[in-house]
C-alpha positions in Angstrom: -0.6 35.3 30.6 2.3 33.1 29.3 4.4 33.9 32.4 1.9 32.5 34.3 3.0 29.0 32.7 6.6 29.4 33.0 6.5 25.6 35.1 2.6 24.6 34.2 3.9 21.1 34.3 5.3 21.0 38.1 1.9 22.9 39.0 0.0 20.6 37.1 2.0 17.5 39.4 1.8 18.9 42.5 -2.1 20.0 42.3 -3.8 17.3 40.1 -1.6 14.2 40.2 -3.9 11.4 38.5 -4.5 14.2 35.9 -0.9 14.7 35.2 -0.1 10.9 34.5 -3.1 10.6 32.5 -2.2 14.2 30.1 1.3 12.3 30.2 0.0 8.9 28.6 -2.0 10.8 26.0 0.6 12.7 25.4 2.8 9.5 24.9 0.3 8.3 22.3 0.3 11.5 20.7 3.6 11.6 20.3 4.2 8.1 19.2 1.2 7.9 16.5 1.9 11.4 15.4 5.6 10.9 14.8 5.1 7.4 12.7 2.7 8.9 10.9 3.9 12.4 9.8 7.6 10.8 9.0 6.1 8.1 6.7 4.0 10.9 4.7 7.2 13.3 4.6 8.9 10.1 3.0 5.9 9.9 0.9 5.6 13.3 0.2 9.3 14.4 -0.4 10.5 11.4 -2.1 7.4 9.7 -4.1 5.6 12.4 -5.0 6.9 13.7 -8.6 5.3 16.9 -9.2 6.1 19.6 -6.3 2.7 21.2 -6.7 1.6 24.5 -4.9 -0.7 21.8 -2.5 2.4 19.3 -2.0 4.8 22.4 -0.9 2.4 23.5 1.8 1.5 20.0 3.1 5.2 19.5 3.5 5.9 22.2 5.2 2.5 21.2 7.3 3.7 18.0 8.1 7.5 19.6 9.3 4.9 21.8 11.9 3.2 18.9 13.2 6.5 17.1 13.7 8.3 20.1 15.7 5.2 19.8 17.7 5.3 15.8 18.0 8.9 16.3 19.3 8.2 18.6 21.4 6.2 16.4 23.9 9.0 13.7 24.9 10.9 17.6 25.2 8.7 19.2 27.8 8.9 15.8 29.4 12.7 15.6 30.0 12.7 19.0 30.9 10.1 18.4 33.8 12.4 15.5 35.7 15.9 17.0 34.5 15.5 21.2 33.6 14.2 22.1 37.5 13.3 25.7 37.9 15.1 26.4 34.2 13.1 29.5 33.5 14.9 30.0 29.9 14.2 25.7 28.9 10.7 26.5 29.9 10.7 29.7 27.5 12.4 28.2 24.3 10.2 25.3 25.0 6.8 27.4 24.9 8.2 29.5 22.3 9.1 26.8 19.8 5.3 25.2 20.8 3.4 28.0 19.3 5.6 28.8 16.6 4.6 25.8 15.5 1.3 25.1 16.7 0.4 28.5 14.8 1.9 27.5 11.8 -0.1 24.1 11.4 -3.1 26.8 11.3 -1.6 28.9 8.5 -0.4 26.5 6.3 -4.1 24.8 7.0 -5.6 27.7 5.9 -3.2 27.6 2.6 -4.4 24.7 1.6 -8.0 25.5 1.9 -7.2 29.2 -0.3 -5.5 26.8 -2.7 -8.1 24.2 -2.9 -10.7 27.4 -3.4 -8.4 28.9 -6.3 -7.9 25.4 -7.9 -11.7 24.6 -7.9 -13.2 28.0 -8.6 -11.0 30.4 -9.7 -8.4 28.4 -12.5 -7.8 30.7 -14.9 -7.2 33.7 -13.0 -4.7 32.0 -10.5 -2.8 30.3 -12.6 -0.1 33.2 -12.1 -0.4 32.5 -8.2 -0.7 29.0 -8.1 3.0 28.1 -8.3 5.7 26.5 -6.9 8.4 29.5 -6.6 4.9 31.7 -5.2 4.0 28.2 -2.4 7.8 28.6 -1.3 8.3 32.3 -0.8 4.3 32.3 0.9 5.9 29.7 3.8 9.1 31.3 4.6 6.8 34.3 4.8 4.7 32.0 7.4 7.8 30.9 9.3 9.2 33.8 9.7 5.6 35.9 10.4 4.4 33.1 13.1 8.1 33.6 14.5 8.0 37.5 14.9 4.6 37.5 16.1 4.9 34.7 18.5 8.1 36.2 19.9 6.9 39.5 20.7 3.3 38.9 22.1 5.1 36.2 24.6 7.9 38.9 25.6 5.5 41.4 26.0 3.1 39.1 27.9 6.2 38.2 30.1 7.2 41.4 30.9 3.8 43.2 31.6 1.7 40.4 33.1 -1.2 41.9 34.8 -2.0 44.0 31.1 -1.4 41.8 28.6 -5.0 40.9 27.6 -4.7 43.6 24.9 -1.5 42.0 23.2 -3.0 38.0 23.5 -5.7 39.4 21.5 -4.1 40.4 19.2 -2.1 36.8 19.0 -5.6 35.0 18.4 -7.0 37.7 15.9 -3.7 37.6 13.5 -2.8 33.7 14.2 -6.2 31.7 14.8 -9.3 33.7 14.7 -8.7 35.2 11.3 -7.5 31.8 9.7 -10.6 30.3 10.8 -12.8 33.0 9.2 -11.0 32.5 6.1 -11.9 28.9 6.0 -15.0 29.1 7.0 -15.6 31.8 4.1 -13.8 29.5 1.1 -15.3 26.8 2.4 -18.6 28.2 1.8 -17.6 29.7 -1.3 -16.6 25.9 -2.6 -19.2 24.8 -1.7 -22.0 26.9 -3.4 -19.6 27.0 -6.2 -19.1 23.1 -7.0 -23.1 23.3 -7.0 -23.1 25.3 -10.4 -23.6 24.1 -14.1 -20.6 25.2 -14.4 -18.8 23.3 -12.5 -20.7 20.1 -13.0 -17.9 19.3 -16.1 -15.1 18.5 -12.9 -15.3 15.2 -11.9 -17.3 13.8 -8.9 -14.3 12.4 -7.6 -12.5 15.2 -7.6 -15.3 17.8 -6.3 -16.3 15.1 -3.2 -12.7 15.2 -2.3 -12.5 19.1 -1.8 -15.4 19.4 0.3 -14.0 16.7 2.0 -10.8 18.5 2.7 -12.1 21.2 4.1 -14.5 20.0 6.0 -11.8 18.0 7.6 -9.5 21.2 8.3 -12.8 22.7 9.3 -12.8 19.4 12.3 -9.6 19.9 13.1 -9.8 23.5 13.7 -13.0 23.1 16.0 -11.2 19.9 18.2 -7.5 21.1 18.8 -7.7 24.8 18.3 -10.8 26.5 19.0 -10.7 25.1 22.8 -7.4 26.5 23.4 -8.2 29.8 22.4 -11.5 30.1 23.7 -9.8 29.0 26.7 -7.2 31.6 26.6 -9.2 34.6 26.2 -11.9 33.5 28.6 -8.5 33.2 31.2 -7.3 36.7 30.2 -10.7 38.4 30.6 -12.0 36.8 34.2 -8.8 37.8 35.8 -11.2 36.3 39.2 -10.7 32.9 37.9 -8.9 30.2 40.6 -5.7 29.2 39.3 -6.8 26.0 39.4 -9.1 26.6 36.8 -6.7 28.6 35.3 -4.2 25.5 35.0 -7.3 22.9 34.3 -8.1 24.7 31.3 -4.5 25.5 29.6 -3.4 21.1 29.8 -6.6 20.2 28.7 -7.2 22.4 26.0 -2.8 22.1 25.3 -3.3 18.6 24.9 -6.2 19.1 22.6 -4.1 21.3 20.3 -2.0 18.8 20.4 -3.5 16.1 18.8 -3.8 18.2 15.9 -0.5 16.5 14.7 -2.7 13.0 14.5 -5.3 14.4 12.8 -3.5 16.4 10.3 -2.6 12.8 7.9 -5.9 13.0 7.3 -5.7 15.9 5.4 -3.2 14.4 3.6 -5.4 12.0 2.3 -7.1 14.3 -0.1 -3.8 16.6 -1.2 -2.9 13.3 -3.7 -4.6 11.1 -5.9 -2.8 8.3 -4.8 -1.1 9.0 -1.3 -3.4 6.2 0.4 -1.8 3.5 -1.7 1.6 4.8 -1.8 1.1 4.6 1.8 -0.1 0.9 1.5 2.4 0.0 -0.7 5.3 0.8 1.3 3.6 -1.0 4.6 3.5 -3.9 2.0 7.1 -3.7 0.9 6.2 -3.3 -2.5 7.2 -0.6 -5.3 5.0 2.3 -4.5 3.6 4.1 -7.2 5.1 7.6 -7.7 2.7 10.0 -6.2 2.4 12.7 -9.1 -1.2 14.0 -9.1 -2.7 16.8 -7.2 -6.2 15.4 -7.1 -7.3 18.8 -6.3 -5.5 20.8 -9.1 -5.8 22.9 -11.7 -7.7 20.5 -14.6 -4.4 20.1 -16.4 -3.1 18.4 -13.4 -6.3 16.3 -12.6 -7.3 14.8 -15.9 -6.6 11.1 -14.7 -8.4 11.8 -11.7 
């Protein structure tokens, strides 16, 4: 199914014309808004945030995802007025895409497992819920997204007309099963913040939670579900126009994304404070040091 992309963009031109300005401007504002605002919370997030906590470490390494992907756009752009028929630009270019596209989903689902362990399971996650464990879980990310994504799209390249069985595969291990995982801790939060038990943790704290992952939740169902709905409903009609086929993959490509524009949101509940470090810098000012996971163990989250 990738090959079938090789030069989507060129297609794309030559078959939908107003479309392909109008998927370039978005793309532009993607890009633009998405960059700005995913280098200011890596400043933010790297160099005013104190404590290195397990949620820090993977919203960093989130925020490195979405700007690969921001990047990427002015990238595929160039190449489309200056790379030609380049089959190997086009390649590294759709390579590098989904590596990174499918890491935003795993370190989104991270955060969600560590917001789960930090609400409801302290105690017995202390042990897991560490820095050296965050770091060696996202190389193991990098490098699992990399593998994966490398051999489904060789394999998809090289045995086109049967690769239904590998892409599959792809959206089991890399979207589908995230998204379950979510959908299950989110759940789980949310039943268990409604406990006695629980009631000692402070509103503020348990609203912004369920507002996290609610959030991740949105993002999932606006820039990823489409795309990979899209891409299986594409590999089983193998009767679908390719026109259709080309419709759906910008569309839903574009959706995805703007996934890098929605992610700051996110970041908005990983620190107690992120919101006015961001203000404080747009004002010039001192910002505060950003050092408490608002969504941390209760040591972390007693001023919260």
């Amino acid at each position: 199914l990738f090959s079938v992309f090789i030069h989507p963009d060129k297609e794309l031109y030559k078959e939908f014309y107003s479309l392909s300005i109008a998927l370039m401007v978005v793309n532009a504002i993607i890009f633009l808004v998405g960059v700005v605002l995913n280098s200011l919370a890596l400043y933010v997030f790297c160099f005013r945030t104190k404590t290195k906590t397990t949620s820090v470490i993977y919203t960093i390494n989130l925020i490195v995802t979405d700007l690969l992907v921001g990047f990427s756009l002015p990238i595929r752009l160039i190449m489309f007025y200056c790379a030609g028929d380049c089959l190997y630009c086009s390649l590294v270019h759709i390579f590098g895409y989904y590596v990174n596209m499918y890491c935003s989903i795993l370190f989104l689902t991270c955060i969600c497992v560590d917001r789960y362990l930090a609400i409801v399971q302290v105690e017995a996650s202390r042990k897991w819920r560490n820095p050296t464990c965050a770091k060696g879980i996202c190389v193991f990310i990098w490098i699992f997204a990399t593998v994966v994504t490398f051999s489904i799209l060789i394999m998809a390249i090289q045995f086109a007309q049967c690769c239904l069985s590998k892409i599959l595969v792809l959206m089991v291990c890399e979207y589908f099963f995230p998204l379950i995982i979510i959908i299950f801790f989110t759940a789980r939060i949310m039943c268990a913040l409604s406990k006695p038990s629980l009631m000692h943790q402070s509103r503020e704290r348990r609203m912004r939670a369920v507002q996290l992952l609610i959030t991740v939740l949105i993002i999932f169902m606006i820039c990823f579900t489409p795309f990979h709905v899209g891409q299986v409903a594409i590999a089983i009609n193998s009767k679908m126009s390719s026109n259709v086929n080309l419709l759906v993959y910008h569309v839903t490509v574009t959706l995805s994304s703007l996934n890098s524009c929605m992610d700051p949101i996110v970041y908005c509940f990983v620190t107690n404070n992120f919101q006015s470090t961001m203000k404080n810098i747009f004002r010039k000012t001192e910002p505060q040091q950003a050092n408490v996971d608002i969504l941390g163990t209760n040591k972390n989250s007693k001023g919260s």
